[in-house]
C-alpha positions in Angstrom: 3.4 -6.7 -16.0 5.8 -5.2 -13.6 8.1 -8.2 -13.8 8.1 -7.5 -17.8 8.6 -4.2 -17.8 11.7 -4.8 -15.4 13.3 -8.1 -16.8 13.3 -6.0 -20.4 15.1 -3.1 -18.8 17.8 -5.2 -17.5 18.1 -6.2 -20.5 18.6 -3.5 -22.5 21.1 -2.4 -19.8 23.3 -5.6 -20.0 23.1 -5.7 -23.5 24.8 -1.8 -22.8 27.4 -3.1 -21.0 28.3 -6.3 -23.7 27.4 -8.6 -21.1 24.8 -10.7 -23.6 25.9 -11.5 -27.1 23.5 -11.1 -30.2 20.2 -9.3 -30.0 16.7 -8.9 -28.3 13.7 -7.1 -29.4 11.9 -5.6 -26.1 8.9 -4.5 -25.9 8.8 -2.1 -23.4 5.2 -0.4 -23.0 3.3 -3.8 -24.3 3.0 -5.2 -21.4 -1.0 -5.5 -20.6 -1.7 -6.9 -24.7 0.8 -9.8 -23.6 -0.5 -9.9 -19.7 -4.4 -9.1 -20.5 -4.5 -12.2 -23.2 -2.2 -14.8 -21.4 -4.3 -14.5 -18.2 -7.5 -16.2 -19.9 -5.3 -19.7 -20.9 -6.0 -22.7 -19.5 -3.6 -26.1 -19.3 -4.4 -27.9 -22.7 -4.0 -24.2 -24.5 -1.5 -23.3 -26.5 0.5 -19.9 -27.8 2.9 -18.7 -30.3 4.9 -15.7 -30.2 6.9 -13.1 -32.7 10.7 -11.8 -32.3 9.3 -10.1 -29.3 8.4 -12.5 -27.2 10.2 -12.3 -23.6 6.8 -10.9 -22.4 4.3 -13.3 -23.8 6.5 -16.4 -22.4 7.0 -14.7 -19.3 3.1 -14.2 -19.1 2.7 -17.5 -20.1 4.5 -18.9 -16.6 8.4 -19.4 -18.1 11.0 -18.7 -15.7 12.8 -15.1 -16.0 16.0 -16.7 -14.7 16.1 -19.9 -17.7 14.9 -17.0 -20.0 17.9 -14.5 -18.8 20.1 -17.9 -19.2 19.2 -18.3 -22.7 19.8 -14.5 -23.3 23.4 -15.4 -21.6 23.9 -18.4 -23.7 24.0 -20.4 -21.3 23.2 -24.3 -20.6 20.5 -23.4 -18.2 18.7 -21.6 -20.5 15.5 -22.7 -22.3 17.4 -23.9 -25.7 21.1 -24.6 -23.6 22.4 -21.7 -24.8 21.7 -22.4 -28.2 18.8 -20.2 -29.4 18.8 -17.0 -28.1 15.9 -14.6 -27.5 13.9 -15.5 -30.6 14.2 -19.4 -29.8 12.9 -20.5 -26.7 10.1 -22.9 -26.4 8.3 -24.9 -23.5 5.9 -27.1 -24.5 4.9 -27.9 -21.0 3.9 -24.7 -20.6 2.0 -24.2 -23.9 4.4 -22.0 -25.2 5.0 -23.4 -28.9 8.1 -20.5 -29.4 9.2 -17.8 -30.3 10.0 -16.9 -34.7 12.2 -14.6 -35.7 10.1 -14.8 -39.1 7.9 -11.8 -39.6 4.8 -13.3 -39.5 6.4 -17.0 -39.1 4.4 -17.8 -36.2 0.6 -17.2 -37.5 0.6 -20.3 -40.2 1.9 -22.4 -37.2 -1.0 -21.6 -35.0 -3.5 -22.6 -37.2 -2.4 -25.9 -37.7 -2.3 -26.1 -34.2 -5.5 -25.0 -33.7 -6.6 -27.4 -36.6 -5.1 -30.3 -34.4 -6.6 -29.4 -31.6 -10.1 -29.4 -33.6 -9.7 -33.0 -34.7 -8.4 -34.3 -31.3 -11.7 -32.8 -29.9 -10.3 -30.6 -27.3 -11.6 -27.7 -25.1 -8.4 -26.1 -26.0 -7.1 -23.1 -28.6 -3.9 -21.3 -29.7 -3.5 -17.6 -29.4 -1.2 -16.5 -32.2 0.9 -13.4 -31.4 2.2 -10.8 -34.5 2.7 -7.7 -35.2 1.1 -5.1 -37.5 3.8 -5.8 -40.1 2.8 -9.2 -40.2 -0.4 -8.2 -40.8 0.6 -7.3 -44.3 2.2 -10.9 -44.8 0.8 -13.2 -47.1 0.3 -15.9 -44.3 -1.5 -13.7 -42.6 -4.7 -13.9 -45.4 -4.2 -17.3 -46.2 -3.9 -18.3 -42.5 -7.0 -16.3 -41.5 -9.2 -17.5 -44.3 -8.5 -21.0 -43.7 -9.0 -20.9 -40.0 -12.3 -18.9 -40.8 -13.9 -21.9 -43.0 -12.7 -24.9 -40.8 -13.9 -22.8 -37.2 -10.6 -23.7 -35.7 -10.1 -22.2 -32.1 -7.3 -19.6 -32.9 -7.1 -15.6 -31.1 -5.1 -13.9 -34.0 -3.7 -11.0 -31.5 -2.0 -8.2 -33.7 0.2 -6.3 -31.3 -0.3 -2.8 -33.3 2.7 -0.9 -32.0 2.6 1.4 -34.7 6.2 0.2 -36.3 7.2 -2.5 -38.3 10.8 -1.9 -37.4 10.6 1.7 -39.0 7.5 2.1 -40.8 4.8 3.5 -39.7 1.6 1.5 -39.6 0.1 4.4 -41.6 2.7 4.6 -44.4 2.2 0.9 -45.0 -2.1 0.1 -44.8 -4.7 2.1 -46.1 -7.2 1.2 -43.2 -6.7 2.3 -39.7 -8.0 -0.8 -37.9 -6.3 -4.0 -38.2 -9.3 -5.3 -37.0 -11.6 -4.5 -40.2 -9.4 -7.2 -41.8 -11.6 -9.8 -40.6 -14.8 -8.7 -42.3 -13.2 -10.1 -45.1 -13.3 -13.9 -43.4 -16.5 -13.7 -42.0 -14.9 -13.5 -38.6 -15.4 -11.8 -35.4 -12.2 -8.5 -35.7 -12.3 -6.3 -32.3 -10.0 -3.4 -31.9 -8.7 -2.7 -28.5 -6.5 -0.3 -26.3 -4.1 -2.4 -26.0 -2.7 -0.4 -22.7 -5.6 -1.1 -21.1 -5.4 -4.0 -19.1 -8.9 -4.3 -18.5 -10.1 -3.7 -22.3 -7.5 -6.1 -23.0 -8.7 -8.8 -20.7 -12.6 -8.7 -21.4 -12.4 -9.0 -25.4 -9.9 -12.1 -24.4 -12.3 -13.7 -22.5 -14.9 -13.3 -25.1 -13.0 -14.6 -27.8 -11.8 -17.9 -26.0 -15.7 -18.7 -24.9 -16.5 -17.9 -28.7 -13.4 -20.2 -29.4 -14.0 -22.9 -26.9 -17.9 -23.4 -27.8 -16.5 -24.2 -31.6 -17.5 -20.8 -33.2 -14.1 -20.0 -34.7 -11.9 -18.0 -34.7 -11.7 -13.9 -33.6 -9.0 -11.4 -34.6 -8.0 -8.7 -32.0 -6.1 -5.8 -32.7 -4.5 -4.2 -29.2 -3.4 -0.8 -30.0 -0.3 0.0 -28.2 2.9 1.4 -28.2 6.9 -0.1 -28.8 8.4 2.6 -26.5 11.8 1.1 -26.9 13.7 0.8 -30.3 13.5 -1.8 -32.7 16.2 -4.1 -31.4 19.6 -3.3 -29.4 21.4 -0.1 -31.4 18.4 1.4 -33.1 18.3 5.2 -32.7 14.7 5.5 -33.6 15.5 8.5 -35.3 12.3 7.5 -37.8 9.9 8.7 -35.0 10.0 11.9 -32.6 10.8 12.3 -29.5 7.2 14.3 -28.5 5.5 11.0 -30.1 7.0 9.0 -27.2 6.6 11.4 -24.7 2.6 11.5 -25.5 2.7 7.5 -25.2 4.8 7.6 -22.2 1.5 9.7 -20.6 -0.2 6.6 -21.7 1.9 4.2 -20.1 0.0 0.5 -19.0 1.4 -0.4 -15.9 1.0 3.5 -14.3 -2.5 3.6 -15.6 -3.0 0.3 -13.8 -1.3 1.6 -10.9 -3.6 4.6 -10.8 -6.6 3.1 -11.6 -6.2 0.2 -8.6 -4.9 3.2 -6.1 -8.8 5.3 -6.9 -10.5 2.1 -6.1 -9.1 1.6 -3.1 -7.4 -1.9 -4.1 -3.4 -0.7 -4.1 -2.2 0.3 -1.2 1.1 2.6 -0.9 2.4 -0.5 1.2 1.2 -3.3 -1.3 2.7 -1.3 -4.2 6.6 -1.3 -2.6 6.1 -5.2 -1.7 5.1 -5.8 -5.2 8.1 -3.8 -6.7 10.6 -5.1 -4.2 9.3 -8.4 -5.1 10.0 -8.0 -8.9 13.4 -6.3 -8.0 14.4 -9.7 -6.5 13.1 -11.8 -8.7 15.1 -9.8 -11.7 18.1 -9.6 -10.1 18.3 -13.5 -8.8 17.6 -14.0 -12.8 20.6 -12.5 -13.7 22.5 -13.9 -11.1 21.2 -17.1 -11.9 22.6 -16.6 -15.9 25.9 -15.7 -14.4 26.8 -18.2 -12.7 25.3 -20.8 -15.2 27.8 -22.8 -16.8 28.6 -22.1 -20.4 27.7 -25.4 -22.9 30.0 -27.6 -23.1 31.7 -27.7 -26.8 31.6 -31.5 -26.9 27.4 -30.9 -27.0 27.4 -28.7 -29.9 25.8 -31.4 -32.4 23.3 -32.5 -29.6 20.0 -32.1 -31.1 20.9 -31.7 -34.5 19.5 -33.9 -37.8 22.2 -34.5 -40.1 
């Protein structure tokens, strides 16, 4: 989580100082939805992400520094410097990518899952979106389909109250996410979403309930998007109390706090784990910087015509 949190940071600050080209969606204050469902994956699983993906890849094993490369657009990065932050992909790994599609990512997973059915695997997909996506037609037509063939897909709406600027509540007329799944016949579980705990038991529950060929479950994780949009945005549509109440509420302290009473962190432990994460940021970034740049004679590498 801590690596997350940190590797987003930096990157908001570099993006400050002009020193990576484009844009990046962070989601800083998400960290235990992406940590607290990647944890219960095994090899043979599979995962797809939104625009706002650095933490689910990261939690999904991929390297911070060919990540940070990509962001540079470098040659060491994920897609050689070709893709960005919204297209990265390592198939090794599980990780199926990134979309920069609202929603994009959810139709994808079920046919995943749907292959994974057939080939008569122990296997499943989790299918990352956002509550904006929720609202998307591929969203229904994903879910219902997924429902009446018992693929093994975790729908896992990251509820972070904003679909870029609207609030949840100006654009559903239910409060849980979650409810949407009576509709399917399905399994729908709302869940703190900053708790990392919460987060990883109705995980676990959903991939046994996956893996023993009962279906799918959706999973809302109610958190909060405590950085803008993307790089630029003012978030003048929310107030400045609002993020102060969900900064009280942030995942990693509350972690932090929690492991401290029960005797598991130590004051010692916790500045070896941060000084660990400091390193492991930093020799990211110096890793993207001295990466070499592609070279121009590549540009069609890769490329149907």
């Amino acid at each position: 989580m801590l690596v997350i949190r940190r590797f987003e940071e930096r990157v908001e600050e570099l993006f400050s100082k002009g020193l990576i080209a484009g844009t990046a969606h962070p989601a800083i204050g998400q960290e235990a939805t992406a940590v607290g469902v990647c944890d219960s994956l095994r090899k043979g699983d599979y995962v797809t992400s939104t625009h706002r993906g650095h933490g689910h890849f990261i939690a999904c094993g991929g390297d911070p520094s060919r990540i940070m490369a990509e962001l540079f657009g470098k040659e060491t990065g994920y897609s050689r410097g070709r893709g960005g932050s919204q297209v990265m992909a390592d198939f090794k790994l599980g990780f199926l990518g990134a979309n920069g599609i609202t929603g994009g990512s959810i139709a994808l997973a079920t046919g995943a899952a749907l292959s994974l059915k057939q080939k008569g695997t122990q296997g499943l997909v989790v299918c990352f979106f956002g509550d904006g996506a929720a609202n998307q037609g591929s969203f229904h037509e994903s879910l219902n389909m997924a429902a009446i063939w018992k693929v093994p897909v975790l729908f896992v709406c990251e509820n972070n109250r904003y679909a870029m600027s609207m609030n949840v509540e100006d654009s559903m007329a239910i409060t849980d996410i979650a409810r949407r799944a009576d509709s399917y016949g399905i399994p729908g579980t709302a869940v703190d979403g900053n708790d990392l705990r919460a987060v990883l038991d109705v995980t676990r529950k959903a991939c046994r309930r996956a893996r023993d060929g009962e279906g799918p479950t959706l999973i809302e994780c109610k958190t909060y998007r405590r950085s803008g949009h993307s790089r630029g945005d003012p978030r003048k549509y929310r107030s400045r109390e609002e993020e102060q109440a969900w900064a009280r509420r942030d995942p990693i302290a509350a972690l932090a706090k929690t492991l401290r009473r029960e005797g598991i962190l130590s004051s010692e432990v916790d500045q070896e784990i941060k000084a660990n994460v400091r390193r492991i940021v930093s020799a990211a970034v110096k890793f993207a910087k001295q990466s070499p740049d592609p070279d121009p004679a590549t540009l069609l590498d890769g490329v149907t015509v």
